[in-house]
C-alpha positions in Angstrom: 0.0 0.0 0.0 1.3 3.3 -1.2 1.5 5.9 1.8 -0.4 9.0 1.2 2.8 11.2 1.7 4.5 9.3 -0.7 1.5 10.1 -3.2 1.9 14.0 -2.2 5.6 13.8 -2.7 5.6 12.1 -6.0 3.0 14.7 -7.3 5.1 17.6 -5.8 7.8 16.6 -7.9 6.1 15.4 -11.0 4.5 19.0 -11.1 8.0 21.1 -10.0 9.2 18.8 -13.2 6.4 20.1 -15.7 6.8 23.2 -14.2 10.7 24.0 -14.6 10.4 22.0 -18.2 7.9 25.0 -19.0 9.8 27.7 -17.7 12.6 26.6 -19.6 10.2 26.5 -22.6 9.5 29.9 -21.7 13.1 31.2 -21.3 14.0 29.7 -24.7 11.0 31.2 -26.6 12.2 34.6 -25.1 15.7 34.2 -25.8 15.0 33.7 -29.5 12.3 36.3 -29.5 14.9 38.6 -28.3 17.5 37.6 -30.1 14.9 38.1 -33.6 13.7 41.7 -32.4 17.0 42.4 -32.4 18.5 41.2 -35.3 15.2 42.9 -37.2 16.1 46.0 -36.0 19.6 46.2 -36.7 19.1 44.9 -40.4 16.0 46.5 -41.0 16.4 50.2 -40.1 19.8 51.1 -42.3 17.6 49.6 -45.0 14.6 51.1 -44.4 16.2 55.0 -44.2 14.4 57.3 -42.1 
């Protein structure tokens, strides 16, 4: 029989998983957002003129 802590703990770190999986997600998608805004704007604005 599985202890009812044991349940709780294996869901508490099942979910701090999921959840530091998506906020790496997250950190990556803004990292290459960034990274895109910038490299629009330094390409596109000499082009573009004023």
């Amino acid at each position: 029989m599985i202890d009812k802590r044991d349940a709780v703990a294996a869901a508490g770190l099942l979910t701090l998983a999921v959840g530091l999986s998506l906020i790496s997600a997250a950190l990556s998608l803004i990292v290459v957002g960034a990274v895109l805004l910038c490299v629009g704007l330094f390409y596109g604005l000499p082009t573009r003129g004023p």
